[in-house]
Each structure stands twice: as structure tokens, then as C-alpha cells.
C-alpha positions in Angstrom: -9.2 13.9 -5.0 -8.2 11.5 -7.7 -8.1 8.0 -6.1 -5.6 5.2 -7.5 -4.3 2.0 -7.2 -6.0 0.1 -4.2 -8.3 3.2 -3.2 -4.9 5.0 -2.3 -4.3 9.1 -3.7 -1.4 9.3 -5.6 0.0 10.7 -2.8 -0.2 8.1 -0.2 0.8 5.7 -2.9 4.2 7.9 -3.4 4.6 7.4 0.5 4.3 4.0 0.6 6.3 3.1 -2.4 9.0 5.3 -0.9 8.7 3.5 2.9 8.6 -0.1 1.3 11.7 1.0 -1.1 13.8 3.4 1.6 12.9 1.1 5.1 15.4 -2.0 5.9 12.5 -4.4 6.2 8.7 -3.6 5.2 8.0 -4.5 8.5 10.1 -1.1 9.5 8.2 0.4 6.5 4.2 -0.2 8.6 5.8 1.3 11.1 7.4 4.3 9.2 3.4 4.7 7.6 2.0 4.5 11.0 4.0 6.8 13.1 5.1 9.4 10.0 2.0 8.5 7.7 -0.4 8.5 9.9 -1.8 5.3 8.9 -2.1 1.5 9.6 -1.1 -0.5 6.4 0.8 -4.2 7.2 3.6 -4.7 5.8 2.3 -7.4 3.2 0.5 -4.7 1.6 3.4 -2.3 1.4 5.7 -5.2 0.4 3.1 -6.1 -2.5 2.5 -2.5 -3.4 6.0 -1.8 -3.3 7.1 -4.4 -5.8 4.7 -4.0 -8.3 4.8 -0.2 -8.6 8.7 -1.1 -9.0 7.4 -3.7 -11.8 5.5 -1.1 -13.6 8.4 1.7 -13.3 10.7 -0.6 -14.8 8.5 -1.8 -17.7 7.8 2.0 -18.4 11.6 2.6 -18.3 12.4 -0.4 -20.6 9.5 1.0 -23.1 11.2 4.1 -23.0 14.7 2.8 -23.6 13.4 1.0 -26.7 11.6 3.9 -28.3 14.8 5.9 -27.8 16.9 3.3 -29.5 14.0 3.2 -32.2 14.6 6.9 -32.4 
């Protein structure tokens, strides 16, 4: 078991990237992790986890763009 960001599997880390992007608050997304996840995580930490995996998708995605445009 390969463990990432914050001692979370890859996994986990999908699920609560996915609850903090998908729920209407991040206060919905603890809940979401607690009842469907399984585990207790406030909504702080799924708010700061959520935004800086977004961060880091969208520097990857603007790294790609400009290789593509450098050909």
C-alpha cells in the first residue's frame, strides 16, 4: 500500500478530492467521507486537500499545454 499526500492511499485521496469537488459545501463533503467513506475528515482538511490537488492538476495541465504548443 503506497501512502501519499498527508498519509492518505491514493485512493482515499481520489475520494476526497472527488467529495470536496462534487459536494455543494465541504461541510456536505465530511459528511459524504463519513457516512460513504467510512471516515472522519473535517471539512477544513477536505477544503485544503481539495484545492491544492486542483492547484497541482492545473499546473500539470498548463505544463502539458505548453509542451504541446512547443511541439
Amino acid at each position: 500500500m503506497e501512502l501519499g499526500t498527508e498519509g492518505y492511499t491514493p485512493k482515499i485521496l481520489e475520494k476526497i478530492e472527488y467529495a470536496g469537488a462534487n459536494a455543494v459545501s465541504f461541510k456536505q463533503a465530511a459528511m459524504h467521507m463519513k457516512v460513504l467513506g467510512e471516515m472522519e475528515i473535517s471539512d477544513k482538511h477536505i477544503q485544503r486537500l481539495t484545492e491544492r490537488l486542483g492547484a497541482e492538476r492545473e499546473e500539470k495541465r498548463d505544463e502539458d499545454v505548453e509542451k504541446m504548443k512547443a511541439g
